[in-house]
N, C-alpha and C positions, 0 to 999 in steps of 0.2 A: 529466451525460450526457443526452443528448434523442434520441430515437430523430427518424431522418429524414423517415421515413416519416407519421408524425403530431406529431412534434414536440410527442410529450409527455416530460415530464421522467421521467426512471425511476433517477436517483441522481446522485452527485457521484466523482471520481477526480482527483485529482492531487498533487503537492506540496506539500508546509507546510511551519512551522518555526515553529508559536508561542512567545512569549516564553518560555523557560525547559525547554523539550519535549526529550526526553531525545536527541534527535538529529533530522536533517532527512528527512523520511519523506515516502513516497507511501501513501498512505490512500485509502481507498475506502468506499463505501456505495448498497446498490443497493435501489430499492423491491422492496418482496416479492415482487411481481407477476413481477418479470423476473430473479429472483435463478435460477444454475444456466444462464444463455445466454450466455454466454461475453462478456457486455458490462463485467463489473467487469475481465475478464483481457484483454481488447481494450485496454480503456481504459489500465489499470496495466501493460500490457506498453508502450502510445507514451506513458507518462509517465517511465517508467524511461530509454528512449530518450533521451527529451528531457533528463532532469536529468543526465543521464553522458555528453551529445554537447555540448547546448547549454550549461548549466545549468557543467558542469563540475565536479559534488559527484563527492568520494571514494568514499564510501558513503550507502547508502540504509539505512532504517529503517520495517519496517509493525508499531504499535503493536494487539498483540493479544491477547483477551481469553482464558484459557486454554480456556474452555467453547465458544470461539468456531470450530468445526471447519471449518466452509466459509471462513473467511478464512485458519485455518491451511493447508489445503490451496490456495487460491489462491498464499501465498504462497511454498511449495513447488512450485509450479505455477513461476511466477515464478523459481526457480532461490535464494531467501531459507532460509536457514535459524534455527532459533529458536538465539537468542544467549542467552537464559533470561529471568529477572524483570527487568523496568522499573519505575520510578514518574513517575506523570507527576502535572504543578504541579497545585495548586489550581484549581478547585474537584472535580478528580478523583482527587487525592491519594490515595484510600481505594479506589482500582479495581484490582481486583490485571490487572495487563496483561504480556507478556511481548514482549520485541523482535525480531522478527525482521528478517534484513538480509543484504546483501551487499557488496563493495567495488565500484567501476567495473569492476577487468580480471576480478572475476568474471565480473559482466556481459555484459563484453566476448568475453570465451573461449566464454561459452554462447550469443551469439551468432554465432560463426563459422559 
């Protein structure tokens, strides 16, 4: 994410799927600076968009840390609820993370 206005960078948002990752997930991460301005939920509200219009995945997946409250609440935000414990591949094997996610026509319903 780059803010327009000065086009400095203030974090990253969108889809992945690395080799082995416990599903295909929108993830996100915002410099401290700008965290709590609606830019991580901007961002991962037209990235959800994209992967369930464009993209055509079934379900979505945000890998999250259980201590991690501002991203569980974003992804509640988001309409994702926690589906419980994940592990994700090496070399993060040992990070306890929990998944949360939704299907497309959830998606879809919450955006009528």
């Amino acid at each position: 994410m780059i803010r327009r206005d000065t086009g400095e960078w203030i974090g990253r948002t969108g889809p992945w799927q690395p080799e082995e990752w416990p599903g295909m997930e929108i993830g996100w991460g915002v410099a401290r600076a700008y965290t709590g301005q609606g830019y991580a939920y901007e961002a991962a509200e037209a990235s959800m968009d994209y992967v369930f219009e464009v993209l055509r995945w079934d379900r979505v997946i945000h890998t999250i840390a259980p201590d991690n409250i501002a991203s569980q609440k974003l992804a509640a935000r988001l309409g994702s609820v926690n589906l419980g414990p994940s592990r994700l591949p090496a070399p993060f094997a040992d990070a306890p993370v929990d998944a949360w996610g939704q299907s497309r026509q959830q998606w879809q319903e919450r955006r009528k």
